[in-house]
Rosetta silent file (secondary structure, phi, psi, omega in degrees, C-alpha in Angstrom):
SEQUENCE: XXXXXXXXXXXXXXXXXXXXXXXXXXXXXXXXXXXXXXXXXXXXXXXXXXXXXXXXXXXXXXXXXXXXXXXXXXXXXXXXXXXXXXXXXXXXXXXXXXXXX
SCORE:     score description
SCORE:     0.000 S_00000001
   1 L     0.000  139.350  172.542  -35.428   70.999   29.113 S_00000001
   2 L   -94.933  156.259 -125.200  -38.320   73.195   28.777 S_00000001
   3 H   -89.285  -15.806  170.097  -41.100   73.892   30.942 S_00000001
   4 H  -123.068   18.995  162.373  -43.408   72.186   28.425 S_00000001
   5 H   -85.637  -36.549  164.044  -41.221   69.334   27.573 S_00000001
   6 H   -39.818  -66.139 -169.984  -41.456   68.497   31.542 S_00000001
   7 H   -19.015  -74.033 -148.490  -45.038   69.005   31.456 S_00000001
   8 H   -61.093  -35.157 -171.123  -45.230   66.641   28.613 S_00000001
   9 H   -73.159  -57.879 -167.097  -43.103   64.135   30.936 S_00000001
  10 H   -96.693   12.407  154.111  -44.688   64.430   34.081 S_00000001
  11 H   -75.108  -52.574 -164.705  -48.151   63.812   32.538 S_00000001
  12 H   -63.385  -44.555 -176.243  -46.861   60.927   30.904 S_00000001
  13 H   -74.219   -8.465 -172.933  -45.443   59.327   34.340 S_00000001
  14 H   -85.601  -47.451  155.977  -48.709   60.341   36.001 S_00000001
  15 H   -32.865  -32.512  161.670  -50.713   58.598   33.423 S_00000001
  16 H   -71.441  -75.605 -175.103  -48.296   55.371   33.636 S_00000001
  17 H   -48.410  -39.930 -166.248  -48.855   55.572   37.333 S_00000001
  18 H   -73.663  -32.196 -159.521  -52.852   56.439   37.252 S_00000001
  19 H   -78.779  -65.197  155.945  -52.764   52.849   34.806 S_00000001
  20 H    -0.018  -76.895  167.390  -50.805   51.259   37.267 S_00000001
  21 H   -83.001  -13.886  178.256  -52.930   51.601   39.983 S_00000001
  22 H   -73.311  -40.061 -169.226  -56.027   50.876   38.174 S_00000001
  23 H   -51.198  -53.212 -160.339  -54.321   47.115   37.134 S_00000001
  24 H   -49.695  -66.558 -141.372  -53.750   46.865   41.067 S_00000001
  25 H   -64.241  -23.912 -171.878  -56.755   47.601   42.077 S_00000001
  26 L   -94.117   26.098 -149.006  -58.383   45.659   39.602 S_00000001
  27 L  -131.507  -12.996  171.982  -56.396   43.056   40.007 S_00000001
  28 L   -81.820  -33.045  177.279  -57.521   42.958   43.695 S_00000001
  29 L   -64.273   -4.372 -176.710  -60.773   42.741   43.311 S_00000001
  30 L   -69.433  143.477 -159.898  -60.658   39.255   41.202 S_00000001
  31 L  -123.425  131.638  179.570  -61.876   36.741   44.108 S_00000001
  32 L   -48.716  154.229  158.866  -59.777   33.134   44.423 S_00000001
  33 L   -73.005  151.867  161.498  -61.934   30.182   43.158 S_00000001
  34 L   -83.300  159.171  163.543  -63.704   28.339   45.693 S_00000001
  35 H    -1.013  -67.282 -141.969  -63.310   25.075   46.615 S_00000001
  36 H   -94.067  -51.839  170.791  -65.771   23.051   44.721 S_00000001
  37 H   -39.769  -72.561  170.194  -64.456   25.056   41.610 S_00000001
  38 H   -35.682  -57.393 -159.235  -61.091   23.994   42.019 S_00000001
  39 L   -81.583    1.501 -179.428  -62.085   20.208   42.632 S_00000001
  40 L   -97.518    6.908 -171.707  -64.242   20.078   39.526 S_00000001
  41 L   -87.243  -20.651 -148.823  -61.560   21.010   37.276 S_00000001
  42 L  -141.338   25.363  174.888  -59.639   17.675   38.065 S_00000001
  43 L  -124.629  -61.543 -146.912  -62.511   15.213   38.690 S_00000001
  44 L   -75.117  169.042  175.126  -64.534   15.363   35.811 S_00000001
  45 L   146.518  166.668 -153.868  -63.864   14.172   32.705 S_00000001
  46 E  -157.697  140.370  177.922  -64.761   12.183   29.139 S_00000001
  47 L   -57.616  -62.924 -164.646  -63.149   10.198   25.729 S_00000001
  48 E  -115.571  137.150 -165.225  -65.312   12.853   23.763 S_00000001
  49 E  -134.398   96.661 -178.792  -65.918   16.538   24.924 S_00000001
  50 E   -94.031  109.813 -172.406  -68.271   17.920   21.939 S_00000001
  51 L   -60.252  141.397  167.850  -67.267   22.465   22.972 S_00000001
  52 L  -103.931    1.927 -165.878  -70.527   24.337   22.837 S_00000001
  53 L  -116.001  -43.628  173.999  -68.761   27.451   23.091 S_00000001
  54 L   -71.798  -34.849  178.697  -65.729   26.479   20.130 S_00000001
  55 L    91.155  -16.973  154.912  -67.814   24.623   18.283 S_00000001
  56 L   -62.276  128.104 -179.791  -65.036   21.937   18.436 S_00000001
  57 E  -111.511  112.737  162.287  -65.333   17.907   19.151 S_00000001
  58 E   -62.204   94.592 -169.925  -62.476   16.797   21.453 S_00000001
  59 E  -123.532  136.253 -156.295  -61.466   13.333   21.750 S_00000001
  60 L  -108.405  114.656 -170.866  -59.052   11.404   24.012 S_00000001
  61 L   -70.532  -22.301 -164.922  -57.548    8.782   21.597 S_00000001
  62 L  -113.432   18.136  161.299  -55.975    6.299   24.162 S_00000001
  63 L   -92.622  177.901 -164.215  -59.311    5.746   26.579 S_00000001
  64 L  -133.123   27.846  170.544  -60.344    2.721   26.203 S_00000001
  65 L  -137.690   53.431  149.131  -64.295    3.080   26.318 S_00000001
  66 L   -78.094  129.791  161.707  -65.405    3.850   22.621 S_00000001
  67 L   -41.716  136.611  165.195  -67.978    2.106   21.625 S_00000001
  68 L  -100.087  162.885 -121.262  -67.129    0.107   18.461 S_00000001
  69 L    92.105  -46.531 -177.531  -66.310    1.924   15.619 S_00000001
  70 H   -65.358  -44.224  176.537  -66.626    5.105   17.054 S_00000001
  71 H   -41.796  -54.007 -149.036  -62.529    6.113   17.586 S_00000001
  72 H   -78.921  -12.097  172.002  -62.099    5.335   13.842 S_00000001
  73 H   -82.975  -60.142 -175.937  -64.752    7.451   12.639 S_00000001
  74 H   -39.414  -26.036 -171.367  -63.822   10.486   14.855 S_00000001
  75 H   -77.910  -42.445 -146.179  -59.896    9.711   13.872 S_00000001
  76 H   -84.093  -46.557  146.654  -61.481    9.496   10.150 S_00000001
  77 H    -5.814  -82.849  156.706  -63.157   12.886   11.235 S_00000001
  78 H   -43.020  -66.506  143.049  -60.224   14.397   12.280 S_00000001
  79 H   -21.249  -65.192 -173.189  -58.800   14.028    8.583 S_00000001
  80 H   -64.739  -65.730 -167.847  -61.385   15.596    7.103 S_00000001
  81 H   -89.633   17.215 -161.083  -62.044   18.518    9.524 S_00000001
  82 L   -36.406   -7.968  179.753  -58.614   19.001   11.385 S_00000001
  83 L   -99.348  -18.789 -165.319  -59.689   22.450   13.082 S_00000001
  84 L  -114.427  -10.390  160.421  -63.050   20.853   14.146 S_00000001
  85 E  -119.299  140.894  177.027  -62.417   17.431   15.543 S_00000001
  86 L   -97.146   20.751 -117.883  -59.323   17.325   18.105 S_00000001
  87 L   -85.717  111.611 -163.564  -57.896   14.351   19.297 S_00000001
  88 L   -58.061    3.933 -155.466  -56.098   15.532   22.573 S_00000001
  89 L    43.231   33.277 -178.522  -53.612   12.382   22.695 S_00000001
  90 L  -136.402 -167.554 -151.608  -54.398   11.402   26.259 S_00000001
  91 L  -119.230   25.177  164.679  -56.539    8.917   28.038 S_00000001
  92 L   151.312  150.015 -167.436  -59.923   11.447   28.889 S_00000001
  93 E  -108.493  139.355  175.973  -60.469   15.287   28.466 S_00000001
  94 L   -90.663  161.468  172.110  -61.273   16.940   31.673 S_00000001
  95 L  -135.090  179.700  173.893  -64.433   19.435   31.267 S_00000001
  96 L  -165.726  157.347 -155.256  -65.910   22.254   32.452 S_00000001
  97 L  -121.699  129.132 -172.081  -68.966   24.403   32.297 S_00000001
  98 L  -130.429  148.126 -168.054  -68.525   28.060   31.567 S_00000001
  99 L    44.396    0.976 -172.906  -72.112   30.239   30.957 S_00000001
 100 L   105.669  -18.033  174.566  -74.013   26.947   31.305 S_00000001
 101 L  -118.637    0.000    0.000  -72.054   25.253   28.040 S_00000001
C-alpha cells in the first residue's frame, strides 16, 4: 500500500474515532429526568388532547366522559380530516408540556 493510501486510511480511522468520542461525550452530558418529570408523564391525562405544537386533535375513543354528541362529531371529524383529528383507540391520552404547549 502506499504511503498516501495509509495516510488516506489513518485519517479516516482518526476521524471515525474523533466522531466517536464526540457522540460519547455528548452523550454524557444529557442529564436523567428528574423525578417530577418522570411522574407527570403517567399521571396526567385527557379524552381530547388538541397538539399546539402538531397542530393535531387527539382523541381517546373508549373514555367514557364526552359530553353528548361530542365523540360523534370528532369520529365524524376524523373522516373528513384523517391527518388532523386522531383517535388514539384507548381510554385517555396522557399529555405533556414541551416549550410551554
Amino acid at each position: 500500500m502506499s504511503s498516501y493510501l495509509k495516510a488516506m486510511v489513518l485519517t479516516k480511522e482518526l476521524e471515525e474515532r474523533s466522531k466517536a468520542e464526540a457522540r460519547a461525550k455528548k452523550e454524557e452530558m444529557i442529564q436523567s429526568p428528574s423525578e417530577s418529570f418522570l411522574y407527570s408523564l403517567h399521571t396526567s391525562g385527557t379524552s381530547v388532547a388538541d397538539c399546539q405544537l402538531c397542530g393535531r386533535v387527539y382523541f381517546a375513543e373508549h373514555n367514557a366522559g364526552y359530553e353528548e354528541g361530542e365523540l360523534e362529531k370528532l369520529k365524524e371529524n376524523a373522516k373528513k380530516y384523517p391527518t388532523k383529528y386522531i383517535d388514539v383507540n384507548d381510554e385517555f391520552i396522557s399529555i405533556v408540556s414541551i416549550g410551554g404547549k
